[in-house]
Residue, then its C-alpha position, 0 to 999 in steps of 0.5 A: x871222532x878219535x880220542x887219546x888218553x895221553x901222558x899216562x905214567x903207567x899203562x897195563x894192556x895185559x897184552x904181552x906183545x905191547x909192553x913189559x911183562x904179563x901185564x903189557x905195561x907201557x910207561x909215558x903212554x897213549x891210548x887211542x880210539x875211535x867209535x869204541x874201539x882202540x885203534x893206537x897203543x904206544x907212547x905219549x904225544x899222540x893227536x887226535x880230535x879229543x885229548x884226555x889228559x891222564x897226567x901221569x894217572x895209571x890207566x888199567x883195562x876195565x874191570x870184568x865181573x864175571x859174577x854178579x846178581x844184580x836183579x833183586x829187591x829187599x833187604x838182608x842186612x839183619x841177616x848180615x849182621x847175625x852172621x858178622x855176631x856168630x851165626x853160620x851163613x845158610x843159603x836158605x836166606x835166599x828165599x827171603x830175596x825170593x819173595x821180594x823180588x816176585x812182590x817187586x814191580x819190573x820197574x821198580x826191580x829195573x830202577x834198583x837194577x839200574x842204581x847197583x849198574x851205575x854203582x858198578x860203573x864208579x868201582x870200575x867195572x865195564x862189563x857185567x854179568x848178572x844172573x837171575x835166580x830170585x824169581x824161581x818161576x818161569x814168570x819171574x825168571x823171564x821177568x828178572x832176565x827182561x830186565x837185566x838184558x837192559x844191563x848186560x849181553x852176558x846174562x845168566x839163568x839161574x832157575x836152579x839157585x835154590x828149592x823155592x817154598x812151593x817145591x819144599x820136599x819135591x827137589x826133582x820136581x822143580x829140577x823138571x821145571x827148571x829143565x822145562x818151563x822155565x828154561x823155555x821162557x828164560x832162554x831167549x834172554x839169557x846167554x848162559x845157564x848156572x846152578x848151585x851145587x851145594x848141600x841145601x841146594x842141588x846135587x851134582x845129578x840134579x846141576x848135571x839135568x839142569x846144565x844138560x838141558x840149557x846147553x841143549x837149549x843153546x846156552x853156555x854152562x856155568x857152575x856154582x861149585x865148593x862155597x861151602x864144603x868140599x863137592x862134586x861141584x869142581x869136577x862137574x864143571x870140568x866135565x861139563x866144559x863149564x866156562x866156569x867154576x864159580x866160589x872155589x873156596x875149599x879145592x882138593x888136589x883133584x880139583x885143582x888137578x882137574x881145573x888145571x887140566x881144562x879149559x874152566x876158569x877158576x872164579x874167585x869171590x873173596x867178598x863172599x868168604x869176607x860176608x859168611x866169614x868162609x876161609x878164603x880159598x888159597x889161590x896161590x896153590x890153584x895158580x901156582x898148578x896152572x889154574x887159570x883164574x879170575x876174581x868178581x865180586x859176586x855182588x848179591x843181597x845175602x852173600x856178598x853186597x858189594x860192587x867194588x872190585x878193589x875191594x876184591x882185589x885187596x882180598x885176594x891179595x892180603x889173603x888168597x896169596x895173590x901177587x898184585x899183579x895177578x889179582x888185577x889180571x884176574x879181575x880184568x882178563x880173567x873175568x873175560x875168560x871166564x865169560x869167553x869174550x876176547x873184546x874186553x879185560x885187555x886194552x889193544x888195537x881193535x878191543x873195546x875201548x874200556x879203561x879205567x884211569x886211577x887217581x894213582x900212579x900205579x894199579x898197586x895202590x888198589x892194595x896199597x890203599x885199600x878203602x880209598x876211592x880211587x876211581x879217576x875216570x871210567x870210559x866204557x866203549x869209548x864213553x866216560x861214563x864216569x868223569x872226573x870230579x873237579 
């Protein structure tokens, strides 16, 4: 059965060659498709056998979050409201997750996984990466990506997230578990493999060992780089062939040179910053030297707790020195970068049939009105999946 989203005032299709601009827009426009999959973009008044009525809504491309950690279990908002009182953001918080996550049945790590995906679906988001990374065992690892594979095709192992208590003061020695057992039970399950390469976590020789090791084993590499202070991590993820080099938040010229200079996305988490009360990166300059970029919520339980990509996108723009128009590219097309996918994050005869109507008349109210649910309609693969509330 074909569906068309007509009367739509303002539509951005991030592809240039349909409309005006970068973002492609279309004004009085339809969008058409048929078993998930966009077979019509252009002007207002098309048929076919189902008609969404937009009336004069803007319709975006679905958000990509390109990074998230949706499988885990506790809670860390004591935590949270320490460092909002003036306590330094440490990443050891994580192996309080650790210890709840591995006490969590997989039901019960399913449910709470399904509620923060369905979460995600009502801020707009399609589609959803979503790392492992508080099992740190090769059962839990296993266990936590079993569950989010129900969620997402782009999984992520992330066994080198953090030293677990039982590995304290043996830091290569869990690195060669990472790169043996617990590669071995996650790779089945996972599409990538991440580390974090951070003072009191990992270094770049031990993120090197760990990226090696999951590309021998089939998988794409991905990095946790400059969160925290200046690193190798940036220049490790370009040397790697990273898809992408995730936090970015404190960038030398070198690593905007070298980011700029290759194929690795630049992933923004202005949430995070928000969360440990970090700088936010300057992603003016980073864009500005031809960095491609993307924005993603990183939606966690110590860092960064939230599901809500208009939040990101006010963020980067109030202040990361983004345009609007390239907050939202980077939250849509971006994060389809990021993840090398070329079937999402634009909306085009033979993408998947992922958009999301605004109860807006231009994405610029996502910044404009900051806070404000404006979430009309989601359509994932040519299914609302969250309709419009009457």
């Amino acid at each position: 059965m074909s569906v068309v989203v007509d009367r739509i005032g303002l539509l951005v299709t991030n592809d240039p060659a349909l409309g005006e601009g970068v973002l492609g827009i279309i004004r009085d426009a339809s969008v058409v498709f048929e078993r998930g999959k966009v077979v019509f973009v252009g002007p207002s008044g098309q048929v076919a056998d189902e008609r969404i009525d937009a009336a004069g809504r803007s319709v975006i491309p679905g958000f990509v979050d390109s990074h998230t950690h949706l499988v885990f279990a506790g809670d860390r908002s004591d935590e949270f409201a320490a460092r909002m009182a003036g306590h330094p953001y440490l990443a050891g918080g994580i192996q309080t997750s650790v210890a709840a996550t591995r006490a969590a049945s997989t039901p019960e790590l399913a449910g709470l996984t399904n509620s923060r995906r369905e979460e995600a679906r009502r801020a707009g988001i399609t589609t959803v990466e979503i790392k492992s990374g508080y099992g740190l065992d090769a059962v839990n690892e296993k266990r936590c990506l079993q569950v989010a594979e129900h969620f997402s095709n782009d999984t992520t192992f992330l066994g080198a997230h953090i030293v677990p208590a039982e590995f304290a003061g043996r830091t290569d020695d869990y690195v060669h578990e990472v790169c043996g057992a617990m590669l071995l039970a996650a790779a089945p399950h996972a599409r990538w493999i991440d580390a974090f390469c951070e003072v009191g976590a990992f270094d770049a020789d031990q993120c090197r060992a760990v990226l090696t090791a999951g590309r021998a084993a089939g998988l794409g590499c991905r990095l946790h780089a400059n969160q925290l202070g200046h690193g190798p991590g940036v220049q490790l993820a370009v040397e790697m062939g990273c898809a992408s080099a995730d936090h970015c938040t404190y960038l030398s010229d070198d690593d905007i040179a070298a980011l700029a200079a290759s194929t690795t996305v630049a992933t923004f988490l202005p949430a995070t910053d928000f969360s440990t009360r970090q700088p936010y990166p300057d992603a003016r300059r980073a864009i500005d030297a031809g960095v491609s970029v993307a924005l993603a919520t990183n939606c966690n339980p110590g860092s960064s707790y939230t599901t809500s990509m208009s939040f990101c996108i006010a963020l980067a723009v109030r202040d990361m020195r983004m345009t609007a128009d390239e907050a939202l590219m980077a939250a849509t097309l971006g994060g389809a970068q990021a993840l090398q996918r070329d079937d999402v994050g634009r909306l085009a005869p033979g993408k998947s049939a992922n958009l999301v109507v605004l109860d807006a008349p231009s994405y610029t109210h996502l910044v404009y009105r900051p806070g404000v649910p404006l979430i009309h309609q989601v359509i994932e693969a040519g299914v609302t999946v969250v309709a419009p509330s009457i």
